[in-house]
C-alpha positions, 0 to 999 in steps of 0.5 A: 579702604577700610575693613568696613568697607570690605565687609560691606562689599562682601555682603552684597556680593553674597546677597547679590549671587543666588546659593545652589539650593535656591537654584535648584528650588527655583528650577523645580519650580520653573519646570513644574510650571512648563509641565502644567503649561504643556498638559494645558496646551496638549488638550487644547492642541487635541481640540483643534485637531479632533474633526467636527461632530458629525451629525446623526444620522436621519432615519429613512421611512421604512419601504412600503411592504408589497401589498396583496394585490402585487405579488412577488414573482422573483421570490418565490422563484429563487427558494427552490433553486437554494434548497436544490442546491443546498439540502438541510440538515432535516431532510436526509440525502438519499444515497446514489442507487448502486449499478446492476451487473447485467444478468448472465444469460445461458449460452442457448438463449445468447445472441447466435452470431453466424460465421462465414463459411469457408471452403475447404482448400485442395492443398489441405490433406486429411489427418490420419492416424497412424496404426500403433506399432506391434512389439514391446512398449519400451526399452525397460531397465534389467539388472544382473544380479546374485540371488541372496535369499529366496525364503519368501513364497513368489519372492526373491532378493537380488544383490546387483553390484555395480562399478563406478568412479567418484565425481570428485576424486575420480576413484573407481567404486563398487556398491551392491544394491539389492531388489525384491523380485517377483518370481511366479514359480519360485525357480530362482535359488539362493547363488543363482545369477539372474536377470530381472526386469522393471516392471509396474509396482507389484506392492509396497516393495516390488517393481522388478521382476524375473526375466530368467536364470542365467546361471545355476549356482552349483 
């Protein structure tokens, strides 16, 4: 073969092969067609399937009203029951009436209820008071003491000194405690040891009171 030959065949192979961009042109154009045959069809495909027009409805012939001479019976009866049942706004509720406290009666007007009569039984003994004893009322406190002062009219102070152990450590103890005593006929002098005896509250610091003069201080 010659060159011209080769050139020849190398033309229409050329021309005969389709170039990229030719192709990508022709694609476009092939899928714009199938977009516009797919919209196309949609519409169509939605007529087919969208259910008939249903016709309009017809207008029925309104009821024949009750005339005068027909009255309603059932009407009437039923209005009353919805206002028992349900109170309008309009009309206010009364409020329920609060419960009266049954009024209290004096004993003398109250129902006299009669009690059996029992008898009295043998066994029982009569309640019999017995007569009080005669002596002194009690045992009364007395203390021994040393008379300290005496310078008070119908009063004196005793000194009384007593012994005892400590709860806790058991030590023996002594404490003096003093006492305002009455005495009547002022006897008792200062030394004297005495014996005085409780008594009631005499005033703000005397509840005891002389009993006697043991002994005389010399």
């Amino acid at each position: 073969m010659t060159e011209e030959q080769q050139n020849e065949t190398t033309e229409e192979t050329e021309a005969e092969e389709p170039s990229p961009e030719a192709e990508g042109s022709a694609e476009a154009e092939g899928s714009g067609e199938a977009e516009v045959s797919a919209e196309a069809e949609v519409p169509a495909e939605a007529a087919e399937k969208a259910p008939p027009a249903e016709p309009a409805p017809e207008v029925e012939p309104a009821a024949e009203e009750p005339t005068a001479e027909e009255p309603v019976a059932d009407a009437p009866a039923e209005e009353p029951a919805a206002t028992a049942e349900e109170p309008t706004a309009e009309e206010p509720v009364a409020a329920p009436e609060p419960k009266r406290k049954r009024k209290r009666l004096p004993r003398a007007q109250r129902r006299q209820r009669s009690k059996p009569k029992r008898e009295p039984s043998a066994e029982r003994k009569p309640i019999v008071r017995l007569p009080k004893p005669e002596g002194e009322r009690g045992r009364r406190n007395e203390r021994r003491g040393v008379v300290v002062s005496s310078a008070m009219e119908k009063t004196i102070v005793v000194q009384v000194e007593m012994v005892k152990m400590h709860p806790r450590y058991k030590k023996v103890i002594r404490r003096a405690t003093k006492f305002h005593a009455h005495d009547e006929q002022n006897q008792a002098k200062v030394g004297d040891v005495v014996r005085i005896v409780e008594t009631r509250p005499l005033s703000k610091t005397k509840n005891w009171r002389l009993a006697e003069v043991v002994e005389v201080a010399k």
